[in-house]
Structures are given as C-alpha cells and as structure tokens.
C-alpha positions in Angstrom: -57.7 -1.4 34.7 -59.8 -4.7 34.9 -59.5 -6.3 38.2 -61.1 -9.3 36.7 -58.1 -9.5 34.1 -55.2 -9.3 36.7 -57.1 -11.7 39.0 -57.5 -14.9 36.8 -53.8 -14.2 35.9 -52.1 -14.6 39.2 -49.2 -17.2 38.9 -49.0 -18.0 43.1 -46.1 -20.4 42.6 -44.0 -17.5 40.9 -44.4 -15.3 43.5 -40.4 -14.3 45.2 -38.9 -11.9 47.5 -37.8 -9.0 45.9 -33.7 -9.2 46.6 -33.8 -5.4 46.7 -35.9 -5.1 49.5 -34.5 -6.2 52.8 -35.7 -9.1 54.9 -38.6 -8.6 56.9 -40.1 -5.7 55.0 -43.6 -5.9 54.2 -43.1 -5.1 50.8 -40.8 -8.0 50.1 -43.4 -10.3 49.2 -43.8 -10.0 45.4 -47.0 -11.1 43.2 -46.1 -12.1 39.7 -49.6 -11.6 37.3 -49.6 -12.7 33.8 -51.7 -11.5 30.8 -51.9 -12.5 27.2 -51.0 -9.5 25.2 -54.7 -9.7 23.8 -55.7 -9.0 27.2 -53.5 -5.7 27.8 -54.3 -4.1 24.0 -57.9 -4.6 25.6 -57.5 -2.9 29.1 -54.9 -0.6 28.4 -57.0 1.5 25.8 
C-alpha cells in the first residue's frame, strides 16, 4: 500500500472516538482516510 495515497486522504475533522473502545484507551482515537475508488483499483493490485 501507498503511503502517499492514504496521506493526502486524511479527513482530520472526521476523526471520532470509537464507542466500542472505552474511555481513556489509547486506541480510541480513530483516523478516518478517504480514497477515490480510482485510487484503491490502483494500490490494491
């Protein structure tokens, strides 16, 4: 996978706590990336 690809695609203001994992756990913090579906037929081949 490209890094470059997931990089430019990084939506900071949609980024949430995932309600699954409980408060205070380092892995709340969630990152949402988005990709044109161009984009993945090219890096996930």
């Amino acid at each position: 996978m490209e890094f470059f690809a997931l990089s430019r695609g990084r939506d900071a203001n949609q980024d949430f706590e995932h309600p699954g994992v409980p408060e205070g756990h380092v892995l709340r913090r969630h990152c949402l990336y988005r990709i044109t579906a161009e984009e993945w037929a090219r890096i996930a081949t």
